[in-house]
C-alpha positions as CSV (number, residue, x, y, z in Angstrom):
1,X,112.0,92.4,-62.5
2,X,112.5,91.4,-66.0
3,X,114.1,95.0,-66.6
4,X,116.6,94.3,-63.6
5,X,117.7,91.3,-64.2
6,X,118.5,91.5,-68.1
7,X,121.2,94.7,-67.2
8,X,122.9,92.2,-64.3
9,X,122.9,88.8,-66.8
10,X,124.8,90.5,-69.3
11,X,127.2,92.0,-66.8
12,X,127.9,88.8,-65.5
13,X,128.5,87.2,-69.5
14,X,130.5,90.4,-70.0
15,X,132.8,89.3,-66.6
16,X,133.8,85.9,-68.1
17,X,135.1,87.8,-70.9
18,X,136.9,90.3,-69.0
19,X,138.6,87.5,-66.9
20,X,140.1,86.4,-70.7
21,X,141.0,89.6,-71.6
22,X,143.2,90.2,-68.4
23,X,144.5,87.1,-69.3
24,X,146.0,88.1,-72.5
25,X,147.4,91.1,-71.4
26,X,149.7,89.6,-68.9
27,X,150.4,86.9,-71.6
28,X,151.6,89.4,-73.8
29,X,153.1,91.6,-70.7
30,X,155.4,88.1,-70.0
31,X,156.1,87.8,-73.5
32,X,157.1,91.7,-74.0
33,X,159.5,91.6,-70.6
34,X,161.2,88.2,-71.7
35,X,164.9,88.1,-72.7
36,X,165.4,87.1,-76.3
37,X,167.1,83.7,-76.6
38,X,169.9,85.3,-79.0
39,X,172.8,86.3,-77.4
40,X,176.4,86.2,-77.7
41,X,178.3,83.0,-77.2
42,X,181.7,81.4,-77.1
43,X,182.4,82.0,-80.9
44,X,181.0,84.8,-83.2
45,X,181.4,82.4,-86.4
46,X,179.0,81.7,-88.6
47,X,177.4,77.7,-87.7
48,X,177.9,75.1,-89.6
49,X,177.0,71.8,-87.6
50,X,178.7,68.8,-89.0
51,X,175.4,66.5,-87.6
52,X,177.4,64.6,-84.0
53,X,174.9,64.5,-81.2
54,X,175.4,63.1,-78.0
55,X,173.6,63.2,-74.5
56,X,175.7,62.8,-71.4
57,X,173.5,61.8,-68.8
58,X,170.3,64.3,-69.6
59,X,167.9,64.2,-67.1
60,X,164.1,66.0,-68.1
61,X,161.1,66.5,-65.9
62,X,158.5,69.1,-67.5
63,X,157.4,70.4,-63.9
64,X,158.4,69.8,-60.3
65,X,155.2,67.8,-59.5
66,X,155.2,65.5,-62.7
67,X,158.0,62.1,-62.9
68,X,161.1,62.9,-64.9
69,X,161.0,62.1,-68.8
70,X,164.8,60.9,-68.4
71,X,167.1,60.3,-65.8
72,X,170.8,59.5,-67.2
73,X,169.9,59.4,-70.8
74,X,173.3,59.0,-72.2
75,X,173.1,58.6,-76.1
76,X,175.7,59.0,-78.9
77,X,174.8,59.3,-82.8
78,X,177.2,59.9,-85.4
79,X,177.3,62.3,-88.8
80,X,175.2,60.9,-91.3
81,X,173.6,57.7,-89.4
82,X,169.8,57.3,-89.8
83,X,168.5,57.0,-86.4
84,X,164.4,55.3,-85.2
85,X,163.4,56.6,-81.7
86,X,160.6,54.7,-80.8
87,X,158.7,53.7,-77.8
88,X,155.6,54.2,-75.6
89,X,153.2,56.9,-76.0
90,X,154.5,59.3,-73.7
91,X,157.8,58.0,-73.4
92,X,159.3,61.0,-74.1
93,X,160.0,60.7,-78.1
94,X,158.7,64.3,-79.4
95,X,161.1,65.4,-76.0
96,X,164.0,63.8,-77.5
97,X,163.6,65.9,-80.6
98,X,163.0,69.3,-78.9
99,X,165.8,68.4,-76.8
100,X,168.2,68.9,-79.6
101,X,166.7,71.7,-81.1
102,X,167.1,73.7,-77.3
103,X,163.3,73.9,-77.2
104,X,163.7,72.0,-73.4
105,X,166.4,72.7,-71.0
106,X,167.7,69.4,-69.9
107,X,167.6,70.1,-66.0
108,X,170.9,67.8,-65.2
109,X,173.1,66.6,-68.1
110,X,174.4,67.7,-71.5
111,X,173.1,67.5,-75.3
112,X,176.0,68.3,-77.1
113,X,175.9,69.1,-81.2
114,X,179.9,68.6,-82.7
115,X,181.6,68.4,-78.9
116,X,179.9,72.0,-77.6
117,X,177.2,71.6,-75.3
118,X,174.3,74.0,-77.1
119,X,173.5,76.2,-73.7
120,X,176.6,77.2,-75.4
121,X,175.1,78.3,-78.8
122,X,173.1,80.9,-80.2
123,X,169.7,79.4,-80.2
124,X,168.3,81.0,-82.8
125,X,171.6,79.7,-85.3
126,X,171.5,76.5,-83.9
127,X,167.8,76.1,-84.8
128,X,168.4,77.8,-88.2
129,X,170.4,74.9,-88.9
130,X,168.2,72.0,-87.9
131,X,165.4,71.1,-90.3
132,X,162.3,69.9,-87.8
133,X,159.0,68.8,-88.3
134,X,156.8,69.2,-85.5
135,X,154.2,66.1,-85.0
136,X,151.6,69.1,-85.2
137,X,152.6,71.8,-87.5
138,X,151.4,75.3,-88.0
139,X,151.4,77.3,-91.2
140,X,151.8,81.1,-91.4
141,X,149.8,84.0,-92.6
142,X,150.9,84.2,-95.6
143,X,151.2,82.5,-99.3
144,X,152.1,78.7,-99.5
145,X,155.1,80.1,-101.2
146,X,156.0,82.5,-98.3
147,X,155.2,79.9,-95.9
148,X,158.0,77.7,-97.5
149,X,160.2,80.6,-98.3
150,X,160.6,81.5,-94.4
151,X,163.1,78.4,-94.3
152,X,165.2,79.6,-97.3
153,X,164.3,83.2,-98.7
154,X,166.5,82.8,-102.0
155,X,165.1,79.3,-103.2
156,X,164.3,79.4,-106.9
157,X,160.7,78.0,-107.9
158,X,162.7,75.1,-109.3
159,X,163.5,74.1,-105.4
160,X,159.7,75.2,-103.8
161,X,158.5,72.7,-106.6
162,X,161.3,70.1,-105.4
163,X,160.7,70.3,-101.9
164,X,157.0,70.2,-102.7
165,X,157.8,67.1,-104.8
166,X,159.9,65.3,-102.3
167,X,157.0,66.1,-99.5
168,X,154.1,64.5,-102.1
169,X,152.5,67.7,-101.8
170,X,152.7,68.8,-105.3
171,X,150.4,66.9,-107.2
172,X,147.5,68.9,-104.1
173,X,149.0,72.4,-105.3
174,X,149.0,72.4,-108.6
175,X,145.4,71.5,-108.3
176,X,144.4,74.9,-106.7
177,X,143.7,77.9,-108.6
178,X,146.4,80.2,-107.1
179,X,148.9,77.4,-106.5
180,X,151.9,78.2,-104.9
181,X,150.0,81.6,-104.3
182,X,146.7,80.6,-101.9
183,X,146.8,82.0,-99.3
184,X,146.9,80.0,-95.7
185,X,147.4,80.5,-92.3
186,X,144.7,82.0,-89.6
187,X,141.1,80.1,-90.1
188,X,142.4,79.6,-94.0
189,X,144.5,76.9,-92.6
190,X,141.5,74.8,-92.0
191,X,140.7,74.7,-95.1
192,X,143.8,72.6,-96.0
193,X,143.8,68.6,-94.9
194,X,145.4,68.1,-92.2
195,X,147.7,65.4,-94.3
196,X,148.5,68.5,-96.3
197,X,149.6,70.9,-94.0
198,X,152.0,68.4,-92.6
199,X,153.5,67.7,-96.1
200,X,154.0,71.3,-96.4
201,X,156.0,71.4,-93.0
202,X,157.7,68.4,-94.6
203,X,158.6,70.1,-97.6
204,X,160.0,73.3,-95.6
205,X,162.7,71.0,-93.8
206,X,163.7,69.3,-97.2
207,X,163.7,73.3,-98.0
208,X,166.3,74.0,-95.6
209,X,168.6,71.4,-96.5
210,X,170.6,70.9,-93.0
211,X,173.2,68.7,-92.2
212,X,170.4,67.3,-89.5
213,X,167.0,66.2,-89.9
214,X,164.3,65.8,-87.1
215,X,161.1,64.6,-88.0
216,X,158.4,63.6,-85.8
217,X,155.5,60.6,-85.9
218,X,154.4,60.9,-89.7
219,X,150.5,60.4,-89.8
220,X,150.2,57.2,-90.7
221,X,148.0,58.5,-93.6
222,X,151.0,59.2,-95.0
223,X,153.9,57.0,-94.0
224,X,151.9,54.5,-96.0
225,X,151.5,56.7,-98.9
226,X,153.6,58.6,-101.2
227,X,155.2,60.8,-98.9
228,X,156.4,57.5,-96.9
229,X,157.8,56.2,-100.1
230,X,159.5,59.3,-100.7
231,X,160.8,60.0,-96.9
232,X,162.0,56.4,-97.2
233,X,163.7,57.6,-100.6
234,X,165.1,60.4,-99.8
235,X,166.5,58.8,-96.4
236,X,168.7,56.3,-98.2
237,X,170.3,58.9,-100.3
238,X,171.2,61.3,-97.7
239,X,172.6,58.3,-95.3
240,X,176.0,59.3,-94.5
241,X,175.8,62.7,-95.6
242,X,172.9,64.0,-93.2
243,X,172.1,63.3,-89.7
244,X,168.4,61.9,-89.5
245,X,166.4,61.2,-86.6
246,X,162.6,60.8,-87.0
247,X,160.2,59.0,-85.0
248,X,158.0,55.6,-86.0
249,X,157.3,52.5,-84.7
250,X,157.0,51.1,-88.0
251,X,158.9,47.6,-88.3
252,X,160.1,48.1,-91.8
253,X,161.1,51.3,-90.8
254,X,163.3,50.5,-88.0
255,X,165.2,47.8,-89.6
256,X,166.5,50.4,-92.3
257,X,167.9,52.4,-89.7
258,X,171.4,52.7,-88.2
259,X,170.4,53.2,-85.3
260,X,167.7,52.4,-82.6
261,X,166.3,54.1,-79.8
262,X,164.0,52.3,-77.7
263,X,162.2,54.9,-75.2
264,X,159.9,53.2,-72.0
């Protein structure tokens, strides 16, 4: 009996991770048939967004069964104002953000970047010239300094150390043996803090240098800390020149903005 049942219990385990290997072949089979987002639009210029957004009356429901996020968000923010969205958890903040990067298709409405409505842009340009930072970033196989480098592939080690500095990540990096050169991404990625690997994302989107700024809930780890001080810094200097939209629900935060958006 022993003899007959070990051969069937190990068919059985072995079916479980069948069922997940099926699985990620039709993952990758959806991803391999998918259009790419790039494609041509109304002008073949190079972009160069000025930093206007506006929503006309977006509407957002993540699935037909779920309530919408928005309906009739209309919204207007100017070149160069600082602007707090705050609110509820789950109001809808992070969406806000991913909204204007084209990550979520409003399903009724318009977000509009200069006057042109993005549907009408080249995704992949339009994104190339917003700096984001995720509220849960991911790091790259790859270097720290290839990491940062994927945002601006000619930056002299003068600006990694900059952006690094600006981020309060340096002072961590040039404690590690390889610096700028350990390696992350994959499992290594663990072995970073998490406070860490968001200051690296930080540092890629002071990297970029945009015209617009989108930066989701800091850890408040940090917004008490250095980097805090620093964001805080670097958003006062920038004010009028770059469009910056980050979310907090900080007090002392939100009365040094421009603008406020209040999400329930």
């Amino acid at each position: 009996i022993w003899r007959v049942i070990s051969p069937l219990q190990a068919t059985c385990n072995a079916l479980v991770r069948i069922r997940y290997i099926f699985r990620s072949v039709n993952q990758v089979h959806s991803l391999m048939i998918s259009q790419p987002e790039n494609k041509t639009t109304i002008s073949e210029e190079a972009l160069q967004l000025k930093g206007d957004i506006s929503f006309s009356n977006v509407g957002l429901r993540y699935s037909a069964d779920r309530p919408a996020v928005y309906s009739g968000l209309t919204l207007d923010i100017t070149k160069g104002e600082i602007v707090v969205v705050t609110g509820a958890s789950g109001s809808g903040k992070s969406s806000l953000l991913k909204l204007i990067m084209g990550l979520y298709p409003p399903q009724m409405g318009a977000v509009r970047i200069d006057g042109i409505d993005i549907r009408q842009r080249d995704p992949v340009a339009l994104r190339r010239n917003i700096s984001y930072v995720p509220q849960t970033p991911e790091l790259f196989h790859g270097s720290i300094e290839q990491n940062l480098r994927m945002c601006k592939p000619d930056a002299s080690l003068d600006d990694l150390r900059s952006a690094l500095h600006l981020s309060g990540a340096l002072p961590a990096i040039d404690k590690l043996e390889q610096g700028l050169s350990y390696f992350i991404g994959d499992y290594r990625s663990e072995q970073l803090s998490s406070n860490l690997v968001y200051q690296l994302t930080l540092a890629r989107a002071y990297l970029r240098d945009s015209s617009i700024l989108l930066v989701d809930e800091m850890p408040p780890s940090l917004i008490q800390h250095t980097t805090g001080d620093l964001f805080r810094s670097y958003c006062k200097e920038k004010r009028k020149k770059k469009t910056i939209i980050f979310v907090t629900d900080r007090k002392e935060d939100i009365l040094r903005a421009d603008k406020l958006v209040y999400l329930t």
